[in-house]
N, C-alpha and C positions, 0 to 999 in steps of 0.2 A: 282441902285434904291436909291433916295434920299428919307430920314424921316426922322421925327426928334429922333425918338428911334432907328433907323439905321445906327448900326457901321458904319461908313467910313473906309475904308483901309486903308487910309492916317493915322490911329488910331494905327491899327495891324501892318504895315511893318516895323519900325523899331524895336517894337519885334521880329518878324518872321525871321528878316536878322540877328539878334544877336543870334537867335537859331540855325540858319545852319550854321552860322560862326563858331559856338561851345565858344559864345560869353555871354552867360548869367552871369550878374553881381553877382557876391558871396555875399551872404548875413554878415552882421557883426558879426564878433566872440565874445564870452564870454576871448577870452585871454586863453582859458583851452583847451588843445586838446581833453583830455577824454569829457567833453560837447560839444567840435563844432561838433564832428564829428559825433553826433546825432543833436543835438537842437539848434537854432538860432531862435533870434528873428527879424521876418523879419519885414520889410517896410509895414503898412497898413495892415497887417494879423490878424485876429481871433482867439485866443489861448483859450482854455480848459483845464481847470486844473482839477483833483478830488484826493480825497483820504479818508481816513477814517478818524473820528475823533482824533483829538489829537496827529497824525503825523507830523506835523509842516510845513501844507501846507504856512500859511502866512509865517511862520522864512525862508523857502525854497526857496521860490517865491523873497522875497526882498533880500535874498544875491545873486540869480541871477542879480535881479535889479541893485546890486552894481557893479558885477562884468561886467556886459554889460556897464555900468554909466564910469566906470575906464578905459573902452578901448575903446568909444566910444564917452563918453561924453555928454547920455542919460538924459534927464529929463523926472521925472516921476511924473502923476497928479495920489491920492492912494485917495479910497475909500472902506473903511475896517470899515465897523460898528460894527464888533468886538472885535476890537482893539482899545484903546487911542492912541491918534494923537502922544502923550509923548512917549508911548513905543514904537512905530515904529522907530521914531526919536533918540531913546536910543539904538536900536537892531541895526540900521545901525551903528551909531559911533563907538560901540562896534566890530560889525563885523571890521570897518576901523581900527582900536585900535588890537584888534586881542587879549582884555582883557576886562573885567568888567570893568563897568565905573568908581567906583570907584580906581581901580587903574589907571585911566588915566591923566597924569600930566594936570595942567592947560593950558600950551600952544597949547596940543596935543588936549586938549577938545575943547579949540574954533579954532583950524584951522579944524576938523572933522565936528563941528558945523555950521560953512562956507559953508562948503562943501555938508554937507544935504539938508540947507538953500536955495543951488545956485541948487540943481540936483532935489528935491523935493518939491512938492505942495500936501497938503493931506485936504480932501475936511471933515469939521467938522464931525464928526461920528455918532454927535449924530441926524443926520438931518434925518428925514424919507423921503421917495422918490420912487417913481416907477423907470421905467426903462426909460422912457422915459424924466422923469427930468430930471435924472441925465446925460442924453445923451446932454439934453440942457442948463446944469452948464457946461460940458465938453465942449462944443459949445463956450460958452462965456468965460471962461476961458482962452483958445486955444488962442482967439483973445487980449488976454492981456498978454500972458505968454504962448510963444508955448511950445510945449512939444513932443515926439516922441514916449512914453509911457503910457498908464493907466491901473490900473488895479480896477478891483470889487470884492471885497471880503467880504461875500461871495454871491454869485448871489441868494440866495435863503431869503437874508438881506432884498432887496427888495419890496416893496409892488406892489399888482394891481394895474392896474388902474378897477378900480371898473365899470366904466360905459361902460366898453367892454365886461367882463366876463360879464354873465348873461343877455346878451341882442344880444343871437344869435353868441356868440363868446365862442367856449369852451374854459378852461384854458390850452387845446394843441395847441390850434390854437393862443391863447393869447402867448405863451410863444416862438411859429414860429414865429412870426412877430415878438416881443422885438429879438429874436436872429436876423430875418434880417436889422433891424435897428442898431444894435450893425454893422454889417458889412460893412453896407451900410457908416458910423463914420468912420470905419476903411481906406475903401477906401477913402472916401472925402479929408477926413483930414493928411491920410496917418499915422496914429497912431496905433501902434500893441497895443492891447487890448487884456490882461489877465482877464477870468472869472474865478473865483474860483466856484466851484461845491461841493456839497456835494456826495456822493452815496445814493443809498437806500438802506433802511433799512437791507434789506435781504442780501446785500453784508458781511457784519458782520458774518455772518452766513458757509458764504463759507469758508473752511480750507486744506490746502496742505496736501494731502492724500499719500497712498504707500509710497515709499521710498524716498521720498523729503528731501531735507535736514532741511526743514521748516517746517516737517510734524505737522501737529493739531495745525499749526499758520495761522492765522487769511490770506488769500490771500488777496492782489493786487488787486481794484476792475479792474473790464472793461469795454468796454465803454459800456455796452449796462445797466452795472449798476450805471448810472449818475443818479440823481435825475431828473425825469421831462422827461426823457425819450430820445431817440437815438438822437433828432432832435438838441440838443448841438452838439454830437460829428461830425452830418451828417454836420452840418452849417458851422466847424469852420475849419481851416488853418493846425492848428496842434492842439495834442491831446496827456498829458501826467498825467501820473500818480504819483505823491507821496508817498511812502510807509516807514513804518518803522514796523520791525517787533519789537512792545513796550512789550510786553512779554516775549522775548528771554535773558536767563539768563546775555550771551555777545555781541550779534549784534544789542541787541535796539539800541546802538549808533552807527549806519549806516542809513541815510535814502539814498531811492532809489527811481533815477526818472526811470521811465518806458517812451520811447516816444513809441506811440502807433501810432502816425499818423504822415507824413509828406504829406501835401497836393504836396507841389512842392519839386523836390528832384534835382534843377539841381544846384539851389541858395546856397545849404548846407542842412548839415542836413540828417539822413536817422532814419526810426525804428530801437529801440536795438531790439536784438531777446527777447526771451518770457524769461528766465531766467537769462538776463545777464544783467542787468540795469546799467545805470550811478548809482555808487556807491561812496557816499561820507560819509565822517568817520567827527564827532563832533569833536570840538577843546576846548581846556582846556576856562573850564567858559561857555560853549554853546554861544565861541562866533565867531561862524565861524564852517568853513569845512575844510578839508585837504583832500588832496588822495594824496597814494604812503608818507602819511606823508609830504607834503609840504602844509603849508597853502593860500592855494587860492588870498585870497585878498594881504596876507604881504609878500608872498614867501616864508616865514621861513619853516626851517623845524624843526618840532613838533613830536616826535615819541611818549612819553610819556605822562600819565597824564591823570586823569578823567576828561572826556567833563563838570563836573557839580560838 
């Protein structure tokens, strides 16, 4: 059957022949075994972020960025109206630096500087915008400065568009469509897209009970505690959580990703189980991560010394 909305085969069979071959292309590595072998950021995919306040979903999200940028050679377009365009800009160096910027020699500053420069585009912050804008600054951007990454932080930054809600569109049905259009970006363009999420309110609430080691701290939300409801975590590609237990007298300085979803699991990537997250330990100045004590971006190994 020919139409114009009708797959043709000739579309499907060179996938189909790489999947019996046992032929599917691996997705790009972060460079860390402890991350790949959960999380990749794939080609054109939907990503989901959430966590609770004040866990260090952006600081998390962009040392991923870096670390994917190092071994892959990633450009990333950032919209974080949270954030000054300066400090993101500063948090990367420093992560590449693997020290405060102030002790970074001069020549170390502007080769890092370069290198932000050539891998990063960050869309003004202070600009208000729906969702559907911003999908078409990312449009036009693309075609002046491709990129292979974006991220939105945080999606709830956003405004309506106003003349949808309230004229036979609820704000669930408003918020379905921005996430299909976010995907529909994803595929076109082939650009893996981070949404940052907040939880609701009530996840605050939830606390590791019985004999947990975490007992009467604050849990891990899940997905079904995303703000706005399932149809984020139903839409998107993968699906992880950010967590830091900020109360705990020694292991604030551990945040933990939780992957909760991989949509395809042949490219890379699989769910941690429910208590075993990618765990990553703060580096002296909060400027960077280490596990096992080697720091991620510089190699070095770091045993000692307060993240702050």
């Amino acid at each position: 059957m020919i139409h114009k909305h009708i797959i043709q085969s000739n579309k499907t069979l060179r996938y189909l022949e790489r999947a019996r071959e046992g032929k599917i292309a691996e997705a790009s590595r972060f460079g860390v075994g402890e991350i790949d072998d959960h999380l990749r950021f794939k080609k054109g995919n939907f990503v989901v972020v959430t966590g609770h306040a004040n866990v260090g979903k952006t600081h998390t999200m962009t040392y991923l960025q870096l670390l994917h940028t190092l071994e892959n050679g990633t450009r990333w377009l950032i919209y974080s109206s949270e954030n000054e365009v300066q400090s993101l800009q500063r948090k990367i160096i420093e992560f590449l630096a693997g020290k405060p910027i102030n002790q970074i020699d001069e020549q170390t500053f502007w080769r890092h500087h370069a290198f932000v420069e050539g891998h990063w585009a960050f869309i003004d912050s202070e600009l208000i915008v729906n969702a559907f804008e911003l999908l078409d600054i990312a449009r036009e951007i693309y075609d002046a400065w491709e990129f292979q990454g974006m991220m939105i932080d945080p999606y709830n930054s956003l405004t309506i568009k106003k003349e949808d809600v309230g004229k036979g569109i609820s704000t669930h049905e408003y918020h379905y469509e921005v996430t299909s259009h976010i995907r529909k970006f994803c595929k076109e363009y082939g650009v893996t897209t981070i949404v940052n999420t907040h939880p609701a309110t009530q996840a605050l609430r939830q606390v590791h009970r019985g004999s947990h080691e975490y007992v009467n701290h604050t849990m891990p939300p899940m997905a079904s505690d995303v703000e706005g409801g399932g149809k984020f975590v139903n839409r998107s590609d993968e699906f992880f959580v950010i967590h830091r237990y900020t109360q705990h007298s020694q292991d604030w300085i551990f945040t933990d990703i939780h992957v909760r979803k991989v949509k395809e699991l042949e490219s890379g990537g699989r769910p941690t189980p429910l208590d075993l997250p990618i765990r990553m330990e703060s580096t002296n100045g909060n400027c960077g991560f280490r596990i096992n004590g080697i720091n991620l971006v510089t190699k070095e190994r770091q045993l000692d010394g307060s993240p702050f």
